[in-house]
C-alpha positions in Angstrom: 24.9 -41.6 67.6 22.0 -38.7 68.6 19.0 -39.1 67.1 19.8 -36.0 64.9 22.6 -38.1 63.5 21.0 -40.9 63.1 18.2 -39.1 61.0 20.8 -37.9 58.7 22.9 -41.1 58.6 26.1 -39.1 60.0 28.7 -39.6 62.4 30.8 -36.8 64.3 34.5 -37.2 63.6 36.8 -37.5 66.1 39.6 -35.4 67.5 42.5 -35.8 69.0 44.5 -32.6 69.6 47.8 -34.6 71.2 47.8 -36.4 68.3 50.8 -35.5 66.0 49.4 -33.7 62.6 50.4 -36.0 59.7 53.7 -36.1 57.8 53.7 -34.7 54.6 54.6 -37.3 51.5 57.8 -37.2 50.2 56.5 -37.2 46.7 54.7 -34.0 47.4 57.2 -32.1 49.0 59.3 -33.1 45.7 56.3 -31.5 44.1 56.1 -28.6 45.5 60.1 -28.1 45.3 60.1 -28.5 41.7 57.2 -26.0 40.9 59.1 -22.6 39.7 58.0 -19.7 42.8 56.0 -16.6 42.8 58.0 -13.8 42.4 56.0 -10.4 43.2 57.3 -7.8 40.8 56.0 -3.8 40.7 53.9 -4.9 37.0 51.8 -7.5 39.2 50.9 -4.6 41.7 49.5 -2.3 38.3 45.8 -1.5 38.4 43.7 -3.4 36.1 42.8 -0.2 34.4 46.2 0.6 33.6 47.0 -3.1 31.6 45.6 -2.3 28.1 43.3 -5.1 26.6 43.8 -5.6 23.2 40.8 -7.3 21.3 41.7 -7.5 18.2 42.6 -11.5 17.0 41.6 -13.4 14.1 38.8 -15.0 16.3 37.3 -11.3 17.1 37.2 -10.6 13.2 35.2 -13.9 12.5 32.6 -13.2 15.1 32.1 -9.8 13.9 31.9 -11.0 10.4 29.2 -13.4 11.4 27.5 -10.8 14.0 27.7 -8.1 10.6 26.2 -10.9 8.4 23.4 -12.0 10.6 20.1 -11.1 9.7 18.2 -10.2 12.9 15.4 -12.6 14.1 12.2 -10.6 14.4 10.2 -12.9 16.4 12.6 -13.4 19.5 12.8 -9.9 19.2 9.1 -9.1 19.7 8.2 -12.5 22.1 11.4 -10.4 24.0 10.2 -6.7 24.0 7.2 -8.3 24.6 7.7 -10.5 27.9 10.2 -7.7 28.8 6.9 -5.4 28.8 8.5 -3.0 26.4 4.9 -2.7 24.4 5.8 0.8 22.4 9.1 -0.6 21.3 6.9 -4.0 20.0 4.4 -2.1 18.2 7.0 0.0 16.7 8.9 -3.0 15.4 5.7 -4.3 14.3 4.5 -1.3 12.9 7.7 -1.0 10.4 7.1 -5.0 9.3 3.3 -4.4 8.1 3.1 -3.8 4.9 0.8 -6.0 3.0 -1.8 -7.7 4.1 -0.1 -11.1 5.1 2.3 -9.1 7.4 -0.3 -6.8 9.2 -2.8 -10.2 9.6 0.7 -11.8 11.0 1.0 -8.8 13.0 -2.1 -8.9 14.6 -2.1 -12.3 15.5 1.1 -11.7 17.1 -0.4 -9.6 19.4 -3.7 -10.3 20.4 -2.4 -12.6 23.1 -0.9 -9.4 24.6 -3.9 -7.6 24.2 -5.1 -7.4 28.1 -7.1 -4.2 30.0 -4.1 -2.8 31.3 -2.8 1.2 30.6 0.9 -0.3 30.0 -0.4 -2.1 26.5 -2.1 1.0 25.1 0.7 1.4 22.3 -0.2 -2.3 21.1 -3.8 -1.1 21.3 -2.8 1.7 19.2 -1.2 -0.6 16.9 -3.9 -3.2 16.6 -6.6 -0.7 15.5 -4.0 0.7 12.6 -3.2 -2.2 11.6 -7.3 -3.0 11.2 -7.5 0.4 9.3 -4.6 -0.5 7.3 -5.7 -4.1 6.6 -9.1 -2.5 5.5 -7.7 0.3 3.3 -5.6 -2.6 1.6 -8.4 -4.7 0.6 -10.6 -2.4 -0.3 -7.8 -1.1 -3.0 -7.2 -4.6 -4.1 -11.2 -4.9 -4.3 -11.3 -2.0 -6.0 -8.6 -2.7 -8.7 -9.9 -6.3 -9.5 -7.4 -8.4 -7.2 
């Protein structure tokens, strides 16, 4: 063995070109014999584009059922938008959720870690100091009425 060989535990294999190739088993020829042949017809040679696809099954109307059912989950949506670096598209989403002041506190929170000195993040910003405004304007009003 070289010493590359030996390195990597491997041995060459050896051939013998004079040497007859192997007979095939019987058992496999039998096989092979017994297994129905291709036959190439003009339908085989279509384009893909021209073989309509037909979707509609039973399973297709179940997952659609369950797709029309499901509520959408907000937070892999914004961690998403957000990673993806779609910041308007966040704040927007956000921007629809706050309404009281649990959800624009949430909201907030949400993004701070986003919050970095970079032009891209302006719309979360944007968002962060209407949301503050908001949040004040809410608790002043529930100051003012006695909640």
């Amino acid at each position: 063995m070289s010493e590359e060989n030996t390195a990597e535990q491997t041995q060459p294999i050896v051939i013998n070109p004079e040497a007859a190739p192997a007979e095939i088993p019987d058992w496999l020829l039998e096989y092979a014999a017994s297994q129905p042949s291709v036959v190439e017809t003009t339908e085989s040679k279509m384009d893909e584009e021209a073989i309509p696809v037909v979707l509609e099954t039973s399973a297709w109307h179940v997952v659609q059922a369950e797709l029309n059912d499901a509520t959408p989950n907000t937070d892999t949506n914004l961690d998403d938008l957000l990673k993806t670096g779609h910041y308007a598209l966040a704040a927007d989403l956000l921007r629809e959720q706050a309404n009281d002041v649990a959800s624009i506190e949430e909201a907030q929170q949400k993004i701070r870690p986003a919050l970095v000195m970079n032009e891209d993040v302006i719309p979360l910003w944007n968002l962060y100091d209407e949301l503050a405004v908001k949040l004040n304007e809410l608790k002043q009003n529930s100051a003012s009425n006695g909640g």
